[in-house]
Rosetta silent file (secondary structure, phi, psi, omega in degrees, C-alpha in Angstrom):
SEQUENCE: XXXXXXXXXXXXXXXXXXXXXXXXXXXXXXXXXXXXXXXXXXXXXXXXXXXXXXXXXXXXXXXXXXXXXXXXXXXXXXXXXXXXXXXXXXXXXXXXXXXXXXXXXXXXXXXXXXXXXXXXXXXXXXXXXXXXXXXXXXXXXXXXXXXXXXXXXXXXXXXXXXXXXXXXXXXXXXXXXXXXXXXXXXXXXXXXXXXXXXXXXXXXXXXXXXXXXXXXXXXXXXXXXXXXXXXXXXXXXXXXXXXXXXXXXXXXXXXXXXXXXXXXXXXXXXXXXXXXXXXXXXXXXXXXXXXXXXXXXXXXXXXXXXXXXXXXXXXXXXXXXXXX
SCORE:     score description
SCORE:     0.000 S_00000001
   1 L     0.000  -34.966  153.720   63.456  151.325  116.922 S_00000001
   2 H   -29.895  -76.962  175.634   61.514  148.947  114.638 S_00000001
   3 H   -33.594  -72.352  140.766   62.511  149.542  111.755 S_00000001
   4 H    15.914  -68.281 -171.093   65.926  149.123  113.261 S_00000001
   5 H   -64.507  -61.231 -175.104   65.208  145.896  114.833 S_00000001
   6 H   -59.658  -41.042  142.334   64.151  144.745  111.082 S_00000001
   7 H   -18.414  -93.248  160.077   67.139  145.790  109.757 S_00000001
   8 H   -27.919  -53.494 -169.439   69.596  144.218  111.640 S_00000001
   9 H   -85.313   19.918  164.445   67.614  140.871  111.448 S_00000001
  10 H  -107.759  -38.722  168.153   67.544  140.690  107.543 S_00000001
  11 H   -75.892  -14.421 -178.103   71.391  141.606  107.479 S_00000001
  12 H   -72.490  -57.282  161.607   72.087  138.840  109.641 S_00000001
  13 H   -51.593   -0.697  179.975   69.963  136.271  107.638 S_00000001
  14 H   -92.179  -58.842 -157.502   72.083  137.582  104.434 S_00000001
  15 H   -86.788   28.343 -171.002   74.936  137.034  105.544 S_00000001
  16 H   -69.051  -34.000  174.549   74.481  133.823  108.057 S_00000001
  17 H   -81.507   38.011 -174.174   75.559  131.048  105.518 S_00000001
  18 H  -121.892  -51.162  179.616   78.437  132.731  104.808 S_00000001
  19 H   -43.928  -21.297  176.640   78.904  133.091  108.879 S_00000001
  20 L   136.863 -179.857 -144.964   79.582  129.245  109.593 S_00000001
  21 L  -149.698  129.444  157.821   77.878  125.676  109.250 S_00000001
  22 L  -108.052 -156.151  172.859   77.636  123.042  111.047 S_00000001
  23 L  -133.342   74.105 -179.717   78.540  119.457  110.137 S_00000001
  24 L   -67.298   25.932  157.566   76.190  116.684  110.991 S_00000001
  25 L  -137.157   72.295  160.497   77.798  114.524  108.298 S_00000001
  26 L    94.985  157.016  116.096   81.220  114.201  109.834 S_00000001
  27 L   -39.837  -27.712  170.544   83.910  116.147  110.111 S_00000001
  28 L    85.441  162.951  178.855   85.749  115.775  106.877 S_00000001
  29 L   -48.378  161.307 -172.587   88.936  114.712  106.028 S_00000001
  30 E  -173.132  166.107  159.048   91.413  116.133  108.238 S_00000001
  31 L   -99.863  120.622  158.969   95.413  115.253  110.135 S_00000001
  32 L  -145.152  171.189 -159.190   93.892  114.485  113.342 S_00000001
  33 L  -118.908 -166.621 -162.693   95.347  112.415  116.201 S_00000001
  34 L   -77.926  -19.277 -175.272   93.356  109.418  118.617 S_00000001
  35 H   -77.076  -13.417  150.540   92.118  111.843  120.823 S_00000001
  36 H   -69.503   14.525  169.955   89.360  113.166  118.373 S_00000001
  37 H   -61.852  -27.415  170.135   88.436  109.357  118.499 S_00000001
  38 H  -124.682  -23.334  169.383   86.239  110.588  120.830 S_00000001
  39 H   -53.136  -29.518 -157.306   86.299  114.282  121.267 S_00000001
  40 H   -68.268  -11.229 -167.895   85.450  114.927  118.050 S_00000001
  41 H  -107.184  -10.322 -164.968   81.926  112.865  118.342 S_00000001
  42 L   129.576 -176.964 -176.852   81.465  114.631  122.231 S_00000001
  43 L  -107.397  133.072  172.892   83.649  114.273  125.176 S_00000001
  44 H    18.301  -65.401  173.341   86.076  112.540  125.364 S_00000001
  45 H   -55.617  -37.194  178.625   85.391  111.177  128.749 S_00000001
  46 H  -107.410   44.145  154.756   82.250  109.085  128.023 S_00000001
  47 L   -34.870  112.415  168.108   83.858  107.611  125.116 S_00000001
  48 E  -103.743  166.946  156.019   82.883  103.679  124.784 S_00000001
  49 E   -49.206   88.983  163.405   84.433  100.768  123.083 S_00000001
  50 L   -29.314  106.743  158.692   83.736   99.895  119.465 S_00000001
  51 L   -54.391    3.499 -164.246   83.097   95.933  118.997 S_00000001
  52 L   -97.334  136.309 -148.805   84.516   96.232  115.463 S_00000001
  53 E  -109.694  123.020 -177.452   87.851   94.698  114.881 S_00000001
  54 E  -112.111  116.840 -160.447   90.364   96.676  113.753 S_00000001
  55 E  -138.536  151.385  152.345   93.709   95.158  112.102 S_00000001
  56 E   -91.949  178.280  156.797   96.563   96.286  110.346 S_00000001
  57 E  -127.031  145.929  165.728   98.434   95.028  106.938 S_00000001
  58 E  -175.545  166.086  178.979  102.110   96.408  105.472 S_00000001
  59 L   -53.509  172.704  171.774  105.363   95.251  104.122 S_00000001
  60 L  -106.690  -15.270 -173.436  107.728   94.214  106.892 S_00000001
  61 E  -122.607  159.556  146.277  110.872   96.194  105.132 S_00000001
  62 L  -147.419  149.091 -155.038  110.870   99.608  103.330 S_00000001
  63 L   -81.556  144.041  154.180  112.893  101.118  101.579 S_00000001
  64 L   -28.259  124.445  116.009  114.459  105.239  102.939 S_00000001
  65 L   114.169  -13.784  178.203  112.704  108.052  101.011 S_00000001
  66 L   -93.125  162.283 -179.850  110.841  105.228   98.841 S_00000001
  67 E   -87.637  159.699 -160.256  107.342  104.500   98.811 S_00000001
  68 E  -156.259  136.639  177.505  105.085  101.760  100.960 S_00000001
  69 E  -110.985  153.930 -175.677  101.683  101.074  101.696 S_00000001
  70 E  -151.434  143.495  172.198   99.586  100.118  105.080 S_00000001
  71 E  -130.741  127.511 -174.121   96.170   98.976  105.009 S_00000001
  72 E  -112.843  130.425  178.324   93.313   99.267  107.971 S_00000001
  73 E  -117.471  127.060 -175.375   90.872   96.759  107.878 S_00000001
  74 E  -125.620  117.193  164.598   87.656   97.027  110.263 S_00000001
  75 E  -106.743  163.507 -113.300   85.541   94.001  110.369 S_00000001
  76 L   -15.259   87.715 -173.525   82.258   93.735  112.159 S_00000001
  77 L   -70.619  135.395  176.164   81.278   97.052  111.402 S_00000001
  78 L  -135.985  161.892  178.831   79.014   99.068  113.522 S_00000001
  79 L  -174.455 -166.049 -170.122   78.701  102.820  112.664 S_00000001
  80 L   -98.924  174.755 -154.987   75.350  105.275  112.277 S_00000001
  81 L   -48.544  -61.798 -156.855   71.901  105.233  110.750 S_00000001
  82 L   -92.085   12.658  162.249   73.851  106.740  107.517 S_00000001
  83 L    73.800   26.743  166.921   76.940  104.549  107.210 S_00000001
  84 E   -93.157  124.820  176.179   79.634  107.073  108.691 S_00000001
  85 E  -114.867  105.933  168.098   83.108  105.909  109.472 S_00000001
  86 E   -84.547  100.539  175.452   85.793  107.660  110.637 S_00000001
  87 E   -61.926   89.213  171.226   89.471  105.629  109.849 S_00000001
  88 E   -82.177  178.037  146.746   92.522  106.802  111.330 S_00000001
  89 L  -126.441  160.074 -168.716   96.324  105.762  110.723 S_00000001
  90 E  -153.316  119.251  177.116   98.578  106.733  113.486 S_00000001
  91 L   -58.344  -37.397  134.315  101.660  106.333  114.850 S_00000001
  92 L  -145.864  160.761 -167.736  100.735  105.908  118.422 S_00000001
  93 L   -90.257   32.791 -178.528   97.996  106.000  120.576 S_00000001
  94 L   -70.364  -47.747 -130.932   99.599  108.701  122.839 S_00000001
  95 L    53.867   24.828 -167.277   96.884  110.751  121.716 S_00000001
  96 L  -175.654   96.380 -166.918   99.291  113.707  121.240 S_00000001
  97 L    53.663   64.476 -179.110  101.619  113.729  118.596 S_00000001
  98 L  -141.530   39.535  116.679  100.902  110.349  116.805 S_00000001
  99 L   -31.024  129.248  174.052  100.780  111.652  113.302 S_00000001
 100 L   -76.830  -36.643  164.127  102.465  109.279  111.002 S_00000001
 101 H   -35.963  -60.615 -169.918  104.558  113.084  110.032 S_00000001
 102 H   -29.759  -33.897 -166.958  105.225  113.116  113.715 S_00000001
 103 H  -107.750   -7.945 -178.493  107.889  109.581  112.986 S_00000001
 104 L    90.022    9.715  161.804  108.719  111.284  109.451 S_00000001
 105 L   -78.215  146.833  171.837  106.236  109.496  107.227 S_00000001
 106 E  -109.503   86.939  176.920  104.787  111.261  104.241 S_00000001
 107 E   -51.735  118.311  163.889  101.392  110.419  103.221 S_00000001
 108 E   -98.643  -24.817  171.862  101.281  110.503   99.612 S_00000001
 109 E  -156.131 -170.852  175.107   97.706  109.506   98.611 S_00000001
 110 E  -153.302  175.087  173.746   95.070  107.407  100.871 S_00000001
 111 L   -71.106  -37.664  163.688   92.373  105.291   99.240 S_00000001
 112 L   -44.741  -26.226  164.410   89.668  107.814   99.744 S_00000001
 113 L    96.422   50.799  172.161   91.590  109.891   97.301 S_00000001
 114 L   -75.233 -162.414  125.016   93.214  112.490   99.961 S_00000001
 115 L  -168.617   46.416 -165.437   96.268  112.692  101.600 S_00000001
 116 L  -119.809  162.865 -179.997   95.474  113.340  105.082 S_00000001
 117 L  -104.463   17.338  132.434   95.443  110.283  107.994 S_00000001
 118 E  -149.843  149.090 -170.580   91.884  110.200  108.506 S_00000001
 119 E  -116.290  179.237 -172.363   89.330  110.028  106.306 S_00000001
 120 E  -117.795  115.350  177.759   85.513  109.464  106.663 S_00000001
 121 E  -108.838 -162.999  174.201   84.080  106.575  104.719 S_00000001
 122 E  -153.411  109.031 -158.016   80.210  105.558  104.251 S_00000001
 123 L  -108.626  128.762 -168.803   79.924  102.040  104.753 S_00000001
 124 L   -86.810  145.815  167.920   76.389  100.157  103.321 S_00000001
 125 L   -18.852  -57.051 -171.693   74.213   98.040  105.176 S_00000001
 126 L   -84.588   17.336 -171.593   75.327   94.771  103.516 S_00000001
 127 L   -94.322  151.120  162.591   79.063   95.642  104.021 S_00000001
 128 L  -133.264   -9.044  178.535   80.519   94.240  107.023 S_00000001
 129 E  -138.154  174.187 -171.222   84.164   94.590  106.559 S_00000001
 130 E  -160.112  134.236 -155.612   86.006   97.522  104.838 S_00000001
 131 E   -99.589  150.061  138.496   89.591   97.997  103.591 S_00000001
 132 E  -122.709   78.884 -174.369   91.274  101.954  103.826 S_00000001
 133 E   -82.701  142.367  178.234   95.044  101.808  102.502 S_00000001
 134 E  -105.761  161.588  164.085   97.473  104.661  102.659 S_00000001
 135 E   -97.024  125.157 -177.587  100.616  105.186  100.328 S_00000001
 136 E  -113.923  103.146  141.618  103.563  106.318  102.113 S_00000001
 137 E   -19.989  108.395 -171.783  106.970  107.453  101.862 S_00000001
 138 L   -67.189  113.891  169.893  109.436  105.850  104.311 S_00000001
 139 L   -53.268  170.778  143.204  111.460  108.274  106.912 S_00000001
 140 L     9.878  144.565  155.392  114.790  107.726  108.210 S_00000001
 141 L   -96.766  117.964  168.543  116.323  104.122  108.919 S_00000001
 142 L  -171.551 -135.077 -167.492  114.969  102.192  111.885 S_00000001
 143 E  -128.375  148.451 -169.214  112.142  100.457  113.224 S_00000001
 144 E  -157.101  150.619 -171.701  108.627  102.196  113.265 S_00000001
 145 L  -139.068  129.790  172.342  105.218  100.987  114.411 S_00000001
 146 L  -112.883  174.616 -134.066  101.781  102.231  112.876 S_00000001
 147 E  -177.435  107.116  165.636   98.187  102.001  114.551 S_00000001
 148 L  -125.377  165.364 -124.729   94.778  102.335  113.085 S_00000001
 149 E  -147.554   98.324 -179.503   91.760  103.642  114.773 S_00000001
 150 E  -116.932  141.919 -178.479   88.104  103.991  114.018 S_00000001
 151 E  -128.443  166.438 -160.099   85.603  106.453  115.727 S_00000001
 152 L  -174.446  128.177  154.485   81.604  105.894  114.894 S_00000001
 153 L   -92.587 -149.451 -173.276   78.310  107.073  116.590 S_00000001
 154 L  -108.020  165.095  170.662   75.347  104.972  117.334 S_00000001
 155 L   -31.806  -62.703  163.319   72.265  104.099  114.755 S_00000001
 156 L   -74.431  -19.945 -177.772   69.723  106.774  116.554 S_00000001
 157 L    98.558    5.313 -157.746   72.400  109.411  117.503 S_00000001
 158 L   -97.801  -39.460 -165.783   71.723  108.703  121.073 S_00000001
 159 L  -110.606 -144.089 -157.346   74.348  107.459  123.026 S_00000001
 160 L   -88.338  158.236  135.091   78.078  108.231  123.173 S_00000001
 161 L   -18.739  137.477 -164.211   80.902  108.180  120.782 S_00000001
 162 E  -127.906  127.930 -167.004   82.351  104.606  120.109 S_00000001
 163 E  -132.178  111.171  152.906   86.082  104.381  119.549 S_00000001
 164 E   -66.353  125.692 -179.432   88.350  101.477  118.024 S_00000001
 165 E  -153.476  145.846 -175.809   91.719  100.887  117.929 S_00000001
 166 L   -43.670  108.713  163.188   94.391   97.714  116.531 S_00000001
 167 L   -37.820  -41.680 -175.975   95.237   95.566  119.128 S_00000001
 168 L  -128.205  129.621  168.557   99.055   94.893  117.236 S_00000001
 169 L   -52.994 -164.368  175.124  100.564   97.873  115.397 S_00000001
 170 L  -101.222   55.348 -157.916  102.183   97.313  111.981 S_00000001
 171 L  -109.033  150.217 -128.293  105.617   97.054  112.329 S_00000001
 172 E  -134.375  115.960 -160.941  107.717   98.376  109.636 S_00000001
 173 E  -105.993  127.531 -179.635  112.035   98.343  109.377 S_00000001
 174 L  -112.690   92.518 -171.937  112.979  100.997  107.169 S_00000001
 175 L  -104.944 -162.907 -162.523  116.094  100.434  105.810 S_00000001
 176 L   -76.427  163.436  154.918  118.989  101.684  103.420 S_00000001
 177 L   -61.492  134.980 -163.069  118.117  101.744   99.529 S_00000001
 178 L   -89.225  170.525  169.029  120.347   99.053   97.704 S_00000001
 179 L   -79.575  -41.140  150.088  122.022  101.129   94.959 S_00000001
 180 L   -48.922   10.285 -149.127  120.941   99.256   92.060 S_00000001
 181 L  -111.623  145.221 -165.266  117.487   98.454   93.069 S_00000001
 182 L   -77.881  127.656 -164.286  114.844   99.200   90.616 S_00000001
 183 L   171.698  122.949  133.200  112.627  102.006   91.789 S_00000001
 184 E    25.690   81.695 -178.195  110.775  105.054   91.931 S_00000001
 185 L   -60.562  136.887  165.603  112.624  108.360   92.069 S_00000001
 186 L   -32.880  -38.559 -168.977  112.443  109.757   95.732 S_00000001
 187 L  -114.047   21.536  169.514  110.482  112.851   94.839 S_00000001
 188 L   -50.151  110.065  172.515  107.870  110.900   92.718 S_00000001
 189 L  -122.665   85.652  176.006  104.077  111.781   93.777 S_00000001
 190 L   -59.857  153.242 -162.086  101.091  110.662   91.359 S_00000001
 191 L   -87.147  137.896 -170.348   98.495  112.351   90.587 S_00000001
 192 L  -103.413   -5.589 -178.226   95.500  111.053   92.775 S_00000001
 193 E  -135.368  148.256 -153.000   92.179  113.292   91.433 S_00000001
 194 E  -159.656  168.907  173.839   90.789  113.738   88.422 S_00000001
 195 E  -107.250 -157.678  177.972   87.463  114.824   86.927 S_00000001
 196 L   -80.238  175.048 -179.524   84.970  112.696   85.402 S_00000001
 197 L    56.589    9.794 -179.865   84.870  112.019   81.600 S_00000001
 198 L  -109.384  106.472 -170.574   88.817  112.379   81.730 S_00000001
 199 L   -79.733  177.794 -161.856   91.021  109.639   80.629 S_00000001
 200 L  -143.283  104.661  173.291   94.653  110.421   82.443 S_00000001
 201 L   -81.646  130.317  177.235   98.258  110.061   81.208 S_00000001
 202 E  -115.429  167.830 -150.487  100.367  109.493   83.902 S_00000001
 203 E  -135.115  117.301  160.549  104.131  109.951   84.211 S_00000001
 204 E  -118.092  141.743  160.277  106.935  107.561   86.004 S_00000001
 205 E   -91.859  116.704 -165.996  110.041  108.862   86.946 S_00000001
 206 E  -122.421  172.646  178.125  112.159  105.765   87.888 S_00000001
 207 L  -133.772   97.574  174.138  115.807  105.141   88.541 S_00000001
 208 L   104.683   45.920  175.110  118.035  101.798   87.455 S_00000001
 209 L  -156.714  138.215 -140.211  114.935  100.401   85.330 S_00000001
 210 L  -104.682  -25.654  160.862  114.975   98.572   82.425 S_00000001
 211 L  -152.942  161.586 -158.784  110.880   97.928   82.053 S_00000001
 212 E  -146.932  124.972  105.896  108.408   99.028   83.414 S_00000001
 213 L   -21.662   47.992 -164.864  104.688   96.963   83.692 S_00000001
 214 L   -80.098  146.353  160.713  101.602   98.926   84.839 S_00000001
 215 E  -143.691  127.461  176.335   98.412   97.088   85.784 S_00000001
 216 E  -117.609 -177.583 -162.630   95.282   98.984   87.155 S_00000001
 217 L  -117.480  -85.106  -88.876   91.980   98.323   88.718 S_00000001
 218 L     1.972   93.900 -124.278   88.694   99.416   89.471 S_00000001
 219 L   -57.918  120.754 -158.139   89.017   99.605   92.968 S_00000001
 220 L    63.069   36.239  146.715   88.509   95.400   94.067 S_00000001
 221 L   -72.572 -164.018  171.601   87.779   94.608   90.455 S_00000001
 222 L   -88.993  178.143  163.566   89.661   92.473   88.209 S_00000001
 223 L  -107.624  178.142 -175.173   92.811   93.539   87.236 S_00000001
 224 E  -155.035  168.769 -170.894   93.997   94.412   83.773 S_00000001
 225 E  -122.288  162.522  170.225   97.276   96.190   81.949 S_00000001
 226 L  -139.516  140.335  162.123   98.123   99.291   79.590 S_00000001
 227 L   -84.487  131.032  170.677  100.708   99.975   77.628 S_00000001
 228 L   -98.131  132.929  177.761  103.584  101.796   78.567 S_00000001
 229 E   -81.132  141.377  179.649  105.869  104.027   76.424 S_00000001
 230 E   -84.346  157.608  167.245  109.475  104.960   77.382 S_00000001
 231 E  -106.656  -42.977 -164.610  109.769  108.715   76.874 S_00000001
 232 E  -159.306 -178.798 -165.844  113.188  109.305   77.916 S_00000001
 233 L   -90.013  118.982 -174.411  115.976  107.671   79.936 S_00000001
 234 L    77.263    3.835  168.708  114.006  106.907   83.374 S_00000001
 235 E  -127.370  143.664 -173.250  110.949  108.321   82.288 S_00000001
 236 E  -150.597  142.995 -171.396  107.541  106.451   80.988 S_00000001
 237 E  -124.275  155.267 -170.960  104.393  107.129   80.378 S_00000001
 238 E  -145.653  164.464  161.845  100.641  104.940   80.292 S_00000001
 239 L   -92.558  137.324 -171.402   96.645  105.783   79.965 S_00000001
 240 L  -135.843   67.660 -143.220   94.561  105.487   82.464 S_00000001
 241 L   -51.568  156.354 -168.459   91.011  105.166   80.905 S_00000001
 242 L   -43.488  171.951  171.100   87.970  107.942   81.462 S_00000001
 243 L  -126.254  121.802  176.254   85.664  107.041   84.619 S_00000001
 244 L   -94.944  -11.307  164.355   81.826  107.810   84.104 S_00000001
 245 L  -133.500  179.123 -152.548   80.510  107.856   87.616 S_00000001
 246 L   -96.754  132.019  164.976   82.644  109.287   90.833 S_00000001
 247 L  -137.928 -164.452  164.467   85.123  105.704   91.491 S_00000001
 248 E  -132.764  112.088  148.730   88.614  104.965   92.671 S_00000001
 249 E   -86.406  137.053 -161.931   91.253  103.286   89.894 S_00000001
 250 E  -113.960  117.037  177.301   93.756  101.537   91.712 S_00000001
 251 E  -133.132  166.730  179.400   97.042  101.038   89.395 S_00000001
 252 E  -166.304  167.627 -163.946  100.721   99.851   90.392 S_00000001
 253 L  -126.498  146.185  157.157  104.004   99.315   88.205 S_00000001
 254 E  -103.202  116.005  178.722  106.456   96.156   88.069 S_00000001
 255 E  -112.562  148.250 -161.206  109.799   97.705   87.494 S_00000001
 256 L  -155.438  112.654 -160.722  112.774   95.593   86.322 S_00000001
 257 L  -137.589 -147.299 -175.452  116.487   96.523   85.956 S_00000001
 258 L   -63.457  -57.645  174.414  120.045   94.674   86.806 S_00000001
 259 L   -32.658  156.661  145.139  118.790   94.907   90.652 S_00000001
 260 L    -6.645   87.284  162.502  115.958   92.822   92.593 S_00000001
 261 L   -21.289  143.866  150.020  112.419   93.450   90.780 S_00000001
 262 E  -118.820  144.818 -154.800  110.316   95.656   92.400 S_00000001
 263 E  -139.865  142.196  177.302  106.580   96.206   92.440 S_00000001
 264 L  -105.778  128.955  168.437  104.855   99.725   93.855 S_00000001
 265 L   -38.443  153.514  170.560  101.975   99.991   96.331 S_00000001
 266 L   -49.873 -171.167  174.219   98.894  100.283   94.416 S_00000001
 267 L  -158.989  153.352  174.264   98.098  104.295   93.847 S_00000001
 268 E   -85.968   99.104  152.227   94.812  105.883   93.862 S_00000001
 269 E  -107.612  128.183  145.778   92.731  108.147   90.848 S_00000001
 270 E  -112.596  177.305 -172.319   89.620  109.044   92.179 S_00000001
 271 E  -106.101  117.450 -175.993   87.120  110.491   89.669 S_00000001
 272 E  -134.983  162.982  164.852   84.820  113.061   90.931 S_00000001
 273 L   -93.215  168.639 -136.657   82.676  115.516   89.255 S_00000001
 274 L   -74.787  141.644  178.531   83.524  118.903   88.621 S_00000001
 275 L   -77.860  138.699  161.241   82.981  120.851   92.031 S_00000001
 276 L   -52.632  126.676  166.971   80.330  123.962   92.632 S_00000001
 277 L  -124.769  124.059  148.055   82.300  127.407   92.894 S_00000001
 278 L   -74.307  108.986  175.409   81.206  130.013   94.649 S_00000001
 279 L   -98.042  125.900 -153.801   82.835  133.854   94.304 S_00000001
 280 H   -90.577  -50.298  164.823   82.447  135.035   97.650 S_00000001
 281 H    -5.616  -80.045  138.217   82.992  138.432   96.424 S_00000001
 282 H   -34.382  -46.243  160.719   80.326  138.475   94.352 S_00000001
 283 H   -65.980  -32.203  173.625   78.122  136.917   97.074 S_00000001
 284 H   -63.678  -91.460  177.707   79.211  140.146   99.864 S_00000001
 285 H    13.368  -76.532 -163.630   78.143  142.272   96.330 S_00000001
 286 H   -89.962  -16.973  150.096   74.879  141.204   96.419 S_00000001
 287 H   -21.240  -59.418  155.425   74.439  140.720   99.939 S_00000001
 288 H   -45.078  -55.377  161.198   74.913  144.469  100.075 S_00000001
 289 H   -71.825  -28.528 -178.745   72.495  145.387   97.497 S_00000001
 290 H   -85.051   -4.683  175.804   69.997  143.413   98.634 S_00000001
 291 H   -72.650  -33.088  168.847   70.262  145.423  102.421 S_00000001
 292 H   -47.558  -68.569 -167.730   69.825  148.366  100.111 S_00000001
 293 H   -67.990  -35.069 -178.328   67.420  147.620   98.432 S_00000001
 294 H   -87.529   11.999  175.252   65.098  146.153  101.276 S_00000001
 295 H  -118.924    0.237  144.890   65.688  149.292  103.597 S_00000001
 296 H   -91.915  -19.412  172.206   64.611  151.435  100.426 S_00000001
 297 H   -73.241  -36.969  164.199   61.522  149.601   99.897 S_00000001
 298 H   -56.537  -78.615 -160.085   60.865  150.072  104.053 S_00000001
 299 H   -36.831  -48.223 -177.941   61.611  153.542  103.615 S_00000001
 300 H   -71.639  -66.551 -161.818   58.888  153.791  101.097 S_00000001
 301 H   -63.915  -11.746  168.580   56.292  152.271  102.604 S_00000001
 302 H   -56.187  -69.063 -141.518   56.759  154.410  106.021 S_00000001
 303 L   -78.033   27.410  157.361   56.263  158.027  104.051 S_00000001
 304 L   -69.478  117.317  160.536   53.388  156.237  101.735 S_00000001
 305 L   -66.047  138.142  160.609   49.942  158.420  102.336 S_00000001
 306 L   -69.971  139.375  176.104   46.657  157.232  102.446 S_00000001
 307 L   -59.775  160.826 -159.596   44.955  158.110   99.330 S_00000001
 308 L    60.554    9.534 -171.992   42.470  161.230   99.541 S_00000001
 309 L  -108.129  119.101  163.764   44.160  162.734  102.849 S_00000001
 310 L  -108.107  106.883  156.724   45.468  166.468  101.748 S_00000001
 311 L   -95.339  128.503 -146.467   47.069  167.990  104.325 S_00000001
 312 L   -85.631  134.090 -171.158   46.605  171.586  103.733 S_00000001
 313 L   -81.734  151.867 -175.917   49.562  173.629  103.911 S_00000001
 314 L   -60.693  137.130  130.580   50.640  176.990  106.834 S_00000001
 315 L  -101.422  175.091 -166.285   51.563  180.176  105.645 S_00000001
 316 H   -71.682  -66.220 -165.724   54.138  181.925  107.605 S_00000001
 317 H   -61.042  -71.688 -175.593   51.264  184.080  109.275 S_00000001
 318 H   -65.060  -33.693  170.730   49.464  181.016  110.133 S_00000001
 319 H   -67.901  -26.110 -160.898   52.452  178.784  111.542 S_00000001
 320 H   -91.979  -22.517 -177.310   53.958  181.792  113.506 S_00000001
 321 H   -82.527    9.034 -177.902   50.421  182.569  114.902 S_00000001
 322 L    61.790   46.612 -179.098   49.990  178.472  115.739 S_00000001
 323 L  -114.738  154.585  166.454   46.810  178.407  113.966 S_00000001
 324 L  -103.917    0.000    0.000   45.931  175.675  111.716 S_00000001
């Protein structure tokens, strides 16, 4: 029954980080709606009020099927000992289907370098106010209102989940595309991640445009330009130089045809370094062998003899007559 016991508790330690984790830094990026503003930190119900001001910014028009940016800005920041913020964007504050997909928006990047509507940022002691902008597609033509959100625990961990939310939505008239108007092909996405040590050619597909203007960033830096090459009719291409620590470059295009000019929300590269991979395969593998291996090493030391003990062996005469 021992042995047993020891068994069982050695496969369980093999395979427990494989079994689940938990996550005392956050939750991670994620689509989640206002109601994890406070479930997600404990429940719901003793949820308090953030003092941290939460406002939005965005265009007042956008175009159908074209792209648009909204930015949530939280000033007098309060968050935990380790500078975790959770941001949301939202369509409303129903707490139940107030996804901006829910209204027919399409996140295309976020600043964090995502493309989900909340991320987790980690805001330092001397920061006090902190910008998160999303890039969007526009649904359908009408009128639409967006909402951001911040959830945050306390310094020590002690008291309840603290939940923020914009006093005045954003709101944003999404109307028809002029035909002429200088722009962005509709199915246009940029690429938003990259690894480190990589400079990045990027690609625009545009429609009705005549030049095209890139200027990028280092995210709240100055700004500066690259030159762009035409490739083809509506397509152009620029450099986007290497990054040497994990950043964000922030770039945008001025496009210019018969139509109105037009200028594109910033966009998002971040730079990260190459991620740890793990073949779980491989990991079962040896998982396996090593249960093997420690319940043959048990086995041997049970049948191990003390040295100098001979136990003398029966004959058949002596075992059937029980004598020893």
């Amino acid at each position: 029954m021992r042995r047993n016991f020891w068994v069982m508790l050695a496969t369980l330690l093999l395979f427990a980080p494989s079994l689940g984790s938990a996550n005392p830094s956050g939750v991670g990026e994620g689509a989640f709606d206002a109601q994890c503003g406070g479930a997600c930190h404990g429940d719901a119900d003793m949820n308090r009020s953030s003092t941290s001001i939460v406002s939005l910014h965005s265009e007042a028009v956008a175009y159908e099927g074209l792209l648009t940016s909204v930015t949530v800005s939280i000033e007098n920041i309060e968050t935990t000992q380790q500078g975790l913020l959770g941001v949301f964007l939202l369509s409303s504050l129903s707490g139940a289907g107030d996804l901006p997909s829910d209204d027919g928006w399409t996140i295309i990047s976020n600043s964090e370098g995502g493309t989900e509507n909340y991320v987790e940022i980690t805001v330092l002691p001397s920061q006090d106010q902190r910008n998160v902008t999303w890039t969007l597609r526009a649904p359908s033509i009408g009128q639409y209102e967006l909402h951001g959100a911040i959830h945050h625990g306390t310094e020590d961990g002690s008291e309840a989940p603290f939940f923020g939310q914009s006093n005045t939505p954003a709101v944003v008239e999404v109307v028809l595309v002029p035909e002429d108007l200088p722009r962005l092909t509709s199915d246009y996405a940029p690429t938003t991640q990259r690894l480190l040590g990589e400079s990045t050619t990027m690609q625009l597909e545009t429609a009705f445009v005549e030049s095209v203007e890139v200027e990028w960033r280092v995210a709240g830096g100055e700004i500066q330009t690259t030159e762009v090459m035409i490739l083809s009719d509506g397509t152009w291409s620029f450099d986007l130089p290497a990054s040497l620590q994990p950043t964000v470059v922030e770039w945008r295009a001025h496009l210019e045809g018969e139509g109105p000019s037009q200028t594109t929300p910033w966009f998002q590269l971040r730079s990260e370094e190459a991620p740890w991979t793990v073949d779980e395969s491989a990991a079962y593998v040896q998982s396996f062998a090593l249960i093997v291996v420690f319940m043959a090493g048990f086995m041997a030391l049970q049948n191990r003899r003390p040295e100098g003990m001979n136990i003398p062996k029966l004959t058949d005469e002596e075992f059937e007559g029980g004598q020893i």
